[in-house]
C-alpha positions as CSV (number, residue, x, y, z in Angstrom):
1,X,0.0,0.0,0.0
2,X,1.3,3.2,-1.1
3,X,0.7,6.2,2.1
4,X,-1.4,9.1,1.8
5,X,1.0,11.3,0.7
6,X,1.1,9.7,-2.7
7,X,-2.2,9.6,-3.3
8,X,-1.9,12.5,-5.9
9,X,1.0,11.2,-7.8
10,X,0.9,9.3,-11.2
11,X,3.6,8.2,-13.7
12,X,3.5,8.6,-17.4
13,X,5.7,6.7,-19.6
14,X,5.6,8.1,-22.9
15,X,7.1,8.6,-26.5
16,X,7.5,7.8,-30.1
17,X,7.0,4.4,-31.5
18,X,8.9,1.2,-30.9
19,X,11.1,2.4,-28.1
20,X,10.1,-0.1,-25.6
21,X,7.3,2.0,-23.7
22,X,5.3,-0.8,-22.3
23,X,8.1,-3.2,-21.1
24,X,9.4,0.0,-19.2
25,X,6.4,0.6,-17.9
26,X,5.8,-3.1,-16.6
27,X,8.6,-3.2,-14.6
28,X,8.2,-0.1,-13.4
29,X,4.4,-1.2,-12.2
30,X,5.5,-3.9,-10.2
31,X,8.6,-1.9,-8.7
32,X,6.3,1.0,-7.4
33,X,3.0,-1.0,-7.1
34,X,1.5,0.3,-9.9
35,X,-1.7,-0.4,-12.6
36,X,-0.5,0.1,-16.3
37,X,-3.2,2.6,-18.1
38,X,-3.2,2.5,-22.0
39,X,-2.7,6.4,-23.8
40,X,-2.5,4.5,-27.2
41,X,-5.4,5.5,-29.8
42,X,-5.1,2.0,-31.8
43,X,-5.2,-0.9,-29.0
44,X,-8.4,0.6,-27.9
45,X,-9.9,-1.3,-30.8
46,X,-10.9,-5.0,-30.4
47,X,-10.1,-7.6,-32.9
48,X,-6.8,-5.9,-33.5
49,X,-4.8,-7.2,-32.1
50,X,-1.1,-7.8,-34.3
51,X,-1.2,-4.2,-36.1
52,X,-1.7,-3.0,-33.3
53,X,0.9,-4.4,-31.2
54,X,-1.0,-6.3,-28.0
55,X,2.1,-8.1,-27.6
56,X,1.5,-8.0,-24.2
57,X,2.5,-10.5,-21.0
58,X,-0.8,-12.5,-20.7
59,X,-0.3,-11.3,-16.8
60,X,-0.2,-8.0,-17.2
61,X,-3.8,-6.3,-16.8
62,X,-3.6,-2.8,-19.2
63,X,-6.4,-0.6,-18.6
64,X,-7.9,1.1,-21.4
65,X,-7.1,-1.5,-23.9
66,X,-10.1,-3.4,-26.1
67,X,-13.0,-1.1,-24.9
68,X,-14.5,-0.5,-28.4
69,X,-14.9,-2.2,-32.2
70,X,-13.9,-1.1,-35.7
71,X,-16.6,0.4,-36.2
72,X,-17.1,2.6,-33.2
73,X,-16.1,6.2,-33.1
74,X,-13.5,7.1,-30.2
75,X,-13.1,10.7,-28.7
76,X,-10.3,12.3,-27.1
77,X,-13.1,13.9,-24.7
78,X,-14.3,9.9,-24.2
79,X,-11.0,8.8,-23.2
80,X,-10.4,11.5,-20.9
81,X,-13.0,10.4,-18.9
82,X,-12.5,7.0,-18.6
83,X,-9.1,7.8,-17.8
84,X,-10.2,10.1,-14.8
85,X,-12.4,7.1,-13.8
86,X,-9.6,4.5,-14.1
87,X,-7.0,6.9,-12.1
88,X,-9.2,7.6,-9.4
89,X,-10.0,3.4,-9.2
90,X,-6.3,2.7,-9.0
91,X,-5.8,5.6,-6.2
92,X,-9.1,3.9,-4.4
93,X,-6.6,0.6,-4.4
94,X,-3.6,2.7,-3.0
95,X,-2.1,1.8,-5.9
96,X,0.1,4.2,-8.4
97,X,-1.4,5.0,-11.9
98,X,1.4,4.6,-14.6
99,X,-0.3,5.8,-18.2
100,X,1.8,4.1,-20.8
101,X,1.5,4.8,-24.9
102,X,2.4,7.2,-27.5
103,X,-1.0,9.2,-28.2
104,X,0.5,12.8,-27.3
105,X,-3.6,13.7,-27.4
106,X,-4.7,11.5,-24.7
107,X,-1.7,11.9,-22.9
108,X,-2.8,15.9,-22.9
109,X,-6.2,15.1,-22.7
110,X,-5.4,14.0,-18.6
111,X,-2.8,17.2,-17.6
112,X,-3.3,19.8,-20.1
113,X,-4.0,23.1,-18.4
114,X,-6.4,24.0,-20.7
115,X,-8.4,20.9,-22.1
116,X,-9.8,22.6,-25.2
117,X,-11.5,19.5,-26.3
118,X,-14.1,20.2,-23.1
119,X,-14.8,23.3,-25.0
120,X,-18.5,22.0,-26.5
121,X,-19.1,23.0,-30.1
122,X,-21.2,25.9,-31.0
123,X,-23.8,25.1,-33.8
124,X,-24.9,29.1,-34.2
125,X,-21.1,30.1,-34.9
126,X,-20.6,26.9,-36.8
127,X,-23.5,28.3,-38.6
128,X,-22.2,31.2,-39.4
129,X,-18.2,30.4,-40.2
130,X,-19.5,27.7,-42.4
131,X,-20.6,30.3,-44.6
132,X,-17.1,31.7,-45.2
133,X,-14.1,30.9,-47.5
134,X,-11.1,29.1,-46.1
135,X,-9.0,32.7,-46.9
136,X,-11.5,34.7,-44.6
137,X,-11.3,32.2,-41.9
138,X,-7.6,32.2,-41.7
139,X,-8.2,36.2,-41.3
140,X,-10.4,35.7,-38.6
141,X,-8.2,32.9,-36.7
142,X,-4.9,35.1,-37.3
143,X,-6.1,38.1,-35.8
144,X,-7.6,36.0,-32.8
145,X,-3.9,34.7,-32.3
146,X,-1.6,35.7,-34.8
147,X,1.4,33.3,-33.4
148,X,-0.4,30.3,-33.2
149,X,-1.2,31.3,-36.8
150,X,2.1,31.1,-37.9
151,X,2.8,28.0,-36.3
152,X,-0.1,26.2,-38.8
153,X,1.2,23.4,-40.8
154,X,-0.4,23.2,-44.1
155,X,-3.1,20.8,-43.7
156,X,-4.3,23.1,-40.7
157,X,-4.2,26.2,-42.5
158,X,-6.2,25.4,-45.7
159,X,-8.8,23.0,-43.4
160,X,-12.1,25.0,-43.0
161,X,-13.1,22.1,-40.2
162,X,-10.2,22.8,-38.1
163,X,-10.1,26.9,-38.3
164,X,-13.4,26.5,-37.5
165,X,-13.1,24.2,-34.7
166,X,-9.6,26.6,-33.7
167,X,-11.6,30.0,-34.1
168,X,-14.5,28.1,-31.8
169,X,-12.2,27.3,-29.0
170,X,-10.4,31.0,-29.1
171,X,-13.5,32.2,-28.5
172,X,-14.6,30.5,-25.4
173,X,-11.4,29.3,-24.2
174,X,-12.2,31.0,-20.7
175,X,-15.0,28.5,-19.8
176,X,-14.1,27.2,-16.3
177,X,-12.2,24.0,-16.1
178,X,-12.8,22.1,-13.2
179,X,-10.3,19.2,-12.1
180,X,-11.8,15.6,-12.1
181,X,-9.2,14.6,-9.6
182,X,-10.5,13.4,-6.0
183,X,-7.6,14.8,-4.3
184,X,-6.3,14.1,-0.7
185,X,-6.9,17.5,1.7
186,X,-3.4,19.6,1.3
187,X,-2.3,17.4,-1.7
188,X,0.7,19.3,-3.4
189,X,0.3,20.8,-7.0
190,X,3.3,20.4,-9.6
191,X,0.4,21.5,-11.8
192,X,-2.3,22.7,-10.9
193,X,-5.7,22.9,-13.1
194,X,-7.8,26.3,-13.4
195,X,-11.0,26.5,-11.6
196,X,-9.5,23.9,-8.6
197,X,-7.6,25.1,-5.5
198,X,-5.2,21.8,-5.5
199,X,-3.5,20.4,-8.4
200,X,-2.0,16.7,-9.0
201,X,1.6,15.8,-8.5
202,X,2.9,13.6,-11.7
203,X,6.1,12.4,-13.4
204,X,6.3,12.4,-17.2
205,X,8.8,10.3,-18.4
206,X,9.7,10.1,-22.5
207,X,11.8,7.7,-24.3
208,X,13.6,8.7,-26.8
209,X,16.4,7.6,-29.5
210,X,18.4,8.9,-32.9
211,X,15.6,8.5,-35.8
212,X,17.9,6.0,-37.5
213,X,18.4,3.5,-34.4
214,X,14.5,3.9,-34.2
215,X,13.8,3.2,-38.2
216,X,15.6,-0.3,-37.9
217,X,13.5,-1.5,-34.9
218,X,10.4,-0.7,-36.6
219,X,11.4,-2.2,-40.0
220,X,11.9,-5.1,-38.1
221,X,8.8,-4.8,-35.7
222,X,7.3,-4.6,-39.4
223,X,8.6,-8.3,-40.4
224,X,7.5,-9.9,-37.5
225,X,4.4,-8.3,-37.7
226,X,3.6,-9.7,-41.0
227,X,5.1,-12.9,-40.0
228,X,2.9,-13.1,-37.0
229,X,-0.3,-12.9,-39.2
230,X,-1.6,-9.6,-39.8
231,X,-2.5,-10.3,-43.5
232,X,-4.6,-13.0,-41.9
233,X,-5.9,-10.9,-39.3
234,X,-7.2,-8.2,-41.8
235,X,-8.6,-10.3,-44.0
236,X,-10.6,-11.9,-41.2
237,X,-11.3,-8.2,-40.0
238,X,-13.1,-7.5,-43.6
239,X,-15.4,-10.0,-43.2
240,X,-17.4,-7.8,-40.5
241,X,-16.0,-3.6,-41.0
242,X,-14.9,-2.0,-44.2
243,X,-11.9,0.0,-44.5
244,X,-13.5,3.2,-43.8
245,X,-14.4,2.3,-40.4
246,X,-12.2,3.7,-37.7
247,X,-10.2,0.5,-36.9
248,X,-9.3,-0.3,-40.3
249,X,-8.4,3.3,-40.9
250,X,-5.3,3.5,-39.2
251,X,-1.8,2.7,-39.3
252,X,-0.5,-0.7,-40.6
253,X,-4.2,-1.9,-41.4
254,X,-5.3,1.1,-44.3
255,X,-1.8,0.8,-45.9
256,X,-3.0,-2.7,-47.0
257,X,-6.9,-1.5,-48.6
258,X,-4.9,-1.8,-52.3
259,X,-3.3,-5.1,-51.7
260,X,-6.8,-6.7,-50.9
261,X,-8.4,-4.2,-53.5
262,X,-5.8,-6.0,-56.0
263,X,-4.3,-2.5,-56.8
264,X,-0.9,-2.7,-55.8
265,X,1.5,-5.4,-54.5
266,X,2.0,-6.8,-51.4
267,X,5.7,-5.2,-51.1
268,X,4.7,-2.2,-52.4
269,X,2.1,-1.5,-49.5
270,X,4.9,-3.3,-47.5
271,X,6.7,0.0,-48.2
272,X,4.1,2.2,-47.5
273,X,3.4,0.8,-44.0
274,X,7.0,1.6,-43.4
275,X,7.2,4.8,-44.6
276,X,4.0,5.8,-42.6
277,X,5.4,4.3,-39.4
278,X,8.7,6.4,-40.1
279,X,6.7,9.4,-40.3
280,X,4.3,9.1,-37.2
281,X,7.9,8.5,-35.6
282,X,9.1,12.0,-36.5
283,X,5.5,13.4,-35.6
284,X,5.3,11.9,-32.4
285,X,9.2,13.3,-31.5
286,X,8.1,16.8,-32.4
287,X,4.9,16.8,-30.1
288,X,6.4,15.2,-27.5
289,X,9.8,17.5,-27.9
290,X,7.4,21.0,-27.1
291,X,6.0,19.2,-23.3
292,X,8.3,21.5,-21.2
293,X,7.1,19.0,-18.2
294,X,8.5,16.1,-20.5
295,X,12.1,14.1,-18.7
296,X,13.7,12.7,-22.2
297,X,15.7,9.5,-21.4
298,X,17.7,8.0,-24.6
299,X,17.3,4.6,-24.9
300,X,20.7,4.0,-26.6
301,X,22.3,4.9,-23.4
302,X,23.4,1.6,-21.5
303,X,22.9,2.8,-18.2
304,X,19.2,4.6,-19.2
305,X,17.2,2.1,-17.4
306,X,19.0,2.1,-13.9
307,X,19.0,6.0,-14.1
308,X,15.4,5.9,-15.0
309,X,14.4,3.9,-12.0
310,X,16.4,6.0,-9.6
311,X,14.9,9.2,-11.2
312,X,11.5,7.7,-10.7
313,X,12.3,6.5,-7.0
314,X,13.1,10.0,-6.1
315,X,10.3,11.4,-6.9
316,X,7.7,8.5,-5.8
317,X,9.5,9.1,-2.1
318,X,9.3,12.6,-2.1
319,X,6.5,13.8,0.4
């Protein structure tokens, strides 16, 4: 049993693909008495169970993990809240929450300070913006914040969905925010959440690596994958979704739609399944790279995993 002073605290283990996330987080679990939470936006999907990676020990109980199918839509505000729920179950056990994945959303989703997705759409402005052109909305976003503006990448900038959604939350961004924490009385704030007088107390832990030393375990994670039966497992998904249901339109299942579609060959979607991974690597590095909360640990290091547990150890102790 953990004491009362660590009620507040949980552990995240985060970053980009193939960098050994979940067996860290394992260990760490049964070091600090812990319950392993999922933040990963593809194992929430039943039947998936190779693209997806469930490599898991069969012993191992992951929260958050197989709670929808295919064909069911998934929100980030959805996942916050069963995450809350999960959290405050494992502190109700005196146990330590340690959230484990890669999906930079859900991770925010729990210790943003300002969870915009809780921000409910407005149909009457929706209404209205609707009715303008892409160019007038990117006026009206830019003068609302000209620097987030700038930072726009291009699919941003020239989508009228997400100005519209970016315009909607600049708006009303001051709607108060209350904590869904159950927090001990005098419980100590490393950050705190507007609206709430306390605050929770977590770690955030990313691992991390040199792109190349990443590319080569995920060309191999690639090989077994097939060799494990994913072609098999698609083809026995098909039989129930189609490839434009949620599940099937992720990564290393819709990089496969023209193989079975007889459009391309099977080494050629090979390639694209690889190239996708490399570049939701690169994507998940920069997201994760702008968390100023975020404690980077390289991978490549020998002594990373001893150093890791010692940093954790502190802080878990600390009162």
């Amino acid at each position: 049993m953990i004491n009362d002073t660590k009620k507040d605290k949980f552990l995240i283990i985060s970053g980009p693909t193939a960098t050994g996330k979940t067996s860290l987080a394992i260990k760490l679990a049964k070091k600090f008495n812990g319950e392993l939470i999922s933040a990963d936006s593809r194992q929430i999907y039943r039947e998936m169970d190779i693209g997806t990676g469930k490599d898991h020990p069969k012993n191992v109980k992951i929260h958050l993990v197989d709670i929808i199918n295919p064909n069911e839509s998934f929100s980030v505000a959805q996942y916050r809240n069963l995450a809350i729920k999960t959290i405050n179950e494992i502190y109700s056990r005196g146990k330590l929450p340690v959230i484990v994945g890669g999906t930079g959303l859900y991770i925010d989703s729990i210790i943003n300070l300002q969870p915009t997705f809780s921000i409910k759409p407005k149909p009457i402005l929706r209404f209205f913006l609707n009715r303008f052109s892409v160019s007038f909305l990117q006026k009206i976003y830019s003068f609302l914040d000209f620097e987030s503006f700038k930072k726009l990448n291009q699919s941003d900038i020239n989508n009228p969905h997400r100005l519209i959604r970016k315009i909607e939350i600049k708006l009303f961004l001051n709607e108060k925010i209350i904590s869904p924490f159950r927090l001990p009385a005098g419980a100590s704030a490393k950050v705190g959440q507007r609206g709430t007088k306390g605050g929770f107390n977590f770690l955030h832990l990313s691992l991390t690596a040199p792109n190349q030393y990443i590319y080569q375990k995920i060309n191999k994670r690639i090989d077994n994958r097939l060799n494990n039966g994913l072609l098999g497992e698609i083809n026995s998904l098909l039989k129930s979704y189609k490839w434009s249901d949620p599940g099937l339109n992720t990564l290393a299942y819709k990089e496969f739609q023209p193989y079975f579609q007889k459009q391309k060959s099977l080494e050629k979607c090979v390639d694209q399944w690889r190239h996708d991974e490399h570049a939701y690597l690169r994507r998940q590095k920069t997201w994760f790279k702008k968390r100023p909360e975020i404690n980077f640990f390289d991978i490549t290091q020998g002594d990373y995993p001893q150093t890791l547990i010692d940093f954790v150890a502190k802080w878990y102790n600390q009162l």
